[in-house]
N, C-alpha and C positions, 0 to 999 in steps of 0.2 A: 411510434408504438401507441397504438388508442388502449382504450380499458386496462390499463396498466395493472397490474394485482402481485398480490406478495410473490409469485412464483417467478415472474419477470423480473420484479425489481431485484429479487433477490440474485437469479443469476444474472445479472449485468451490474450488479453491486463494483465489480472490481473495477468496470469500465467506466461506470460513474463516479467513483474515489479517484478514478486520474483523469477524468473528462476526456475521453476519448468514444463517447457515444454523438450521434447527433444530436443537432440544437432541440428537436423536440423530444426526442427519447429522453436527453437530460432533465425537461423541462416534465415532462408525464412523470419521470422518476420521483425529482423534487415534490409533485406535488403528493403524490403517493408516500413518500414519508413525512410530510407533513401531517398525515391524516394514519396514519399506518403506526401504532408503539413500537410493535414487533420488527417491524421490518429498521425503526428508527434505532432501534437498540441494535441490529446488525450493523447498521453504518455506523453508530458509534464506535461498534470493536472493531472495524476495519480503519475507522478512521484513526486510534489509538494504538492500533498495529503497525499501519503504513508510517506513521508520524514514528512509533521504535526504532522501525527498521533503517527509515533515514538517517536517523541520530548517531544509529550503531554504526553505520556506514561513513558516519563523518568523523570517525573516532578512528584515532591513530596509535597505536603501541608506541610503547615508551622509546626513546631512542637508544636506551642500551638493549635493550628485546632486538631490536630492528637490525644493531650492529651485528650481534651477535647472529641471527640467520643469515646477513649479508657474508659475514665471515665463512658460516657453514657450507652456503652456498659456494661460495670460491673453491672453499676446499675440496668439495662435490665433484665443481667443475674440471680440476688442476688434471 
């Protein structure tokens, strides 16, 4: 991607939060929020986002919650 601008970086934003662009799309990206406020305060709420949603995802109900749907479920199933 040559001449990269706010309207690029922005939509490939989510590609570039999980490195899934090419080595130079990545590299034109970077340099564009290095020089871009606007576009840099978008990757930080994605960056702040994506790092939630993991955490949320690593978090596990308590294990009486757990028993108790595992029971529900049986019962569901019987």
């Amino acid at each position: 991607m040559t001449d990269c601008g706010c309207d690029k970086a922005k939509a490939e934003l989510e590609e570039y939060l999980h490195q899934e662009l090419s080595e130079q799309d990545f590299v034109d990206i970077s340099d564009h929020l290095a020089s871009c406020a606007d576009c840099s305060d978008e990757h930080l709420v994605g960056l702040t986002l994506t790092a939630k949603v993991r955490k949320a995802c690593q978090e596990t109900a308590p294990d009486d919650l757990r028993a108790a749907v595992r029971t529900r479920l049986e019962a569901l199933q019987a």
